[in-house]
N, C-alpha and C positions, 0 to 999 in steps of 0.2 A: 344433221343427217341429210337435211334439203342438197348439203353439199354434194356427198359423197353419193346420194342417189342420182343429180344428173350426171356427175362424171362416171358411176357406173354403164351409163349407158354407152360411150362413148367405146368401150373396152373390146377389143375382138375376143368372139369365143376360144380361140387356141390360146390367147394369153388370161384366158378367166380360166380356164381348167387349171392351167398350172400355178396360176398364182392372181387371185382377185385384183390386187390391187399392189403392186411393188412401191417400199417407201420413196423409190425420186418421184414416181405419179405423184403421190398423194403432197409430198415435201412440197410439190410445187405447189400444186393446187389448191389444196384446203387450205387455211388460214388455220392455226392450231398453233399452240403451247405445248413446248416439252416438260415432261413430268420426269421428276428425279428418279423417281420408283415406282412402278406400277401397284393400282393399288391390290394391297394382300398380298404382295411381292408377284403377281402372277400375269405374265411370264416374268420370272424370276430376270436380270441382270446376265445372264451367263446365258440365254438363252433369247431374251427379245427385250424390247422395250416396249414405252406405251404413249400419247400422244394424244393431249386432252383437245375436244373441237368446242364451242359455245358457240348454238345456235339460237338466237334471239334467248326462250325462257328455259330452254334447255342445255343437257352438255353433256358429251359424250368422248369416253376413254376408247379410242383408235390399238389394240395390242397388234404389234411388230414381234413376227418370230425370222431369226433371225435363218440364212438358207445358202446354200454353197454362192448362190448369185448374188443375192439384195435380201434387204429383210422384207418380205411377206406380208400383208392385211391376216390375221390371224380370226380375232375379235373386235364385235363393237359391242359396248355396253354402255345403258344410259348411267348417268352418276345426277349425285345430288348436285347441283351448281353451287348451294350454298357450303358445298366441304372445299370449293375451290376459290371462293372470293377472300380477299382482306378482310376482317375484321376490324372495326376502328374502336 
Protein backbone atom coordinates (compact mmCIF):
# COMPACT_ATOMS: atom_id res chain seq x y z
CA UNK A 1 0.00 0.00 0.00
CA UNK A 2 3.28 2.27 1.01
CA UNK A 3 3.48 1.78 -2.94
CA UNK A 4 0.65 2.85 -4.45
CA UNK A 5 0.32 5.79 -1.77
CA UNK A 6 3.62 7.64 -2.87
CA UNK A 7 2.82 7.18 -6.63
CA UNK A 8 -0.58 8.56 -5.76
CA UNK A 9 0.92 11.52 -5.24
CA UNK A 10 2.56 11.91 -8.15
CA UNK A 11 -0.86 11.91 -10.32
CA UNK A 12 -2.42 15.15 -11.78
CA UNK A 13 -5.75 16.01 -10.77
CA UNK A 14 -7.54 15.95 -14.37
CA UNK A 15 -5.99 12.38 -14.68
CA UNK A 16 -7.30 11.31 -11.07
CA UNK A 17 -10.94 12.45 -11.94
CA UNK A 18 -10.97 10.31 -14.83
CA UNK A 19 -9.26 7.41 -13.82
CA UNK A 20 -6.98 7.06 -10.40
CA UNK A 21 -4.54 4.99 -11.45
CA UNK A 22 -4.41 3.38 -15.47
CA UNK A 23 -2.93 -0.29 -15.56
CA UNK A 24 0.59 0.82 -17.64
CA UNK A 25 1.08 3.34 -14.31
CA UNK A 26 0.76 0.93 -11.99
CA UNK A 27 2.40 -2.22 -14.51
CA UNK A 28 5.23 -0.20 -14.32
CA UNK A 29 5.51 0.80 -10.94
CA UNK A 30 4.34 -1.39 -8.42
CA UNK A 31 6.12 -4.67 -8.29
CA UNK A 32 2.92 -7.21 -8.17
CA UNK A 33 1.80 -10.75 -9.24
CA UNK A 34 -0.88 -11.47 -11.61
CA UNK A 35 -3.75 -13.39 -10.37
CA UNK A 36 -5.65 -15.87 -12.68
CA UNK A 37 -9.07 -14.76 -11.18
CA UNK A 38 -9.96 -12.29 -9.04
CA UNK A 39 -10.90 -13.41 -5.84
CA UNK A 40 -15.07 -14.20 -5.70
CA UNK A 41 -14.66 -13.77 -9.40
CA UNK A 42 -15.01 -9.90 -8.81
CA UNK A 43 -14.48 -8.13 -11.41
CA UNK A 44 -15.43 -10.98 -13.03
CA UNK A 45 -12.91 -11.90 -16.38
CA UNK A 46 -15.13 -10.17 -19.01
CA UNK A 47 -15.08 -7.19 -17.27
CA UNK A 48 -11.48 -6.39 -15.36
CA UNK A 49 -8.89 -8.21 -13.69
CA UNK A 50 -6.98 -8.14 -10.37
CA UNK A 51 -3.30 -7.80 -9.32
CA UNK A 52 -2.00 -9.16 -6.08
CA UNK A 53 0.79 -6.40 -4.30
CA UNK A 54 2.81 -7.94 -0.96
CA UNK A 55 3.96 -5.28 1.19
CA UNK A 56 6.34 -6.49 3.85
CA UNK A 57 3.37 -8.33 6.28
CA UNK A 58 0.71 -7.48 4.32
CA UNK A 59 -0.95 -7.86 0.69
CA UNK A 60 -3.30 -6.53 -1.28
CA UNK A 61 -5.65 -7.44 -4.48
CA UNK A 62 -5.15 -4.13 -6.93
CA UNK A 63 -9.10 -4.73 -9.26
CA UNK A 64 -8.66 -3.49 -12.97
CA UNK A 65 -11.95 -2.49 -14.63
CA UNK A 66 -11.45 -2.65 -17.90
CA UNK A 67 -12.53 1.06 -20.01
CA UNK A 68 -12.77 2.24 -23.90
CA UNK A 69 -8.84 3.44 -23.11
CA UNK A 70 -6.82 1.18 -20.56
CA UNK A 71 -8.04 -0.84 -17.66
CA UNK A 72 -8.69 1.44 -14.61
CA UNK A 73 -7.64 1.23 -10.62
CA UNK A 74 -11.05 0.16 -9.78
CA UNK A 75 -10.46 -1.48 -5.97
CA UNK A 76 -7.98 -2.15 -3.34
CA UNK A 77 -8.55 -4.71 -0.88
CA UNK A 78 -6.37 -6.04 1.88
CA UNK A 79 -6.31 -10.09 1.52
CA UNK A 80 -5.01 -12.61 3.77
CA UNK A 81 -1.21 -13.07 2.65
CA UNK A 82 -1.31 -16.61 3.88
CA UNK A 83 -4.36 -17.49 0.98
CA UNK A 84 -1.51 -16.50 -1.41
CA UNK A 85 1.88 -18.27 -0.27
CA UNK A 86 3.01 -22.10 -1.07
CA UNK A 87 2.18 -24.27 1.14
CA UNK A 88 5.04 -27.08 1.79
Amino acid sequence: MRFLMAFLLFITPAVAAECPVNYSEFEENIPHLDLIECPKNKPDSELGFCRLVMDGDDAYIYAFLYTDDEPCLSDIRRARKADYLMAQ
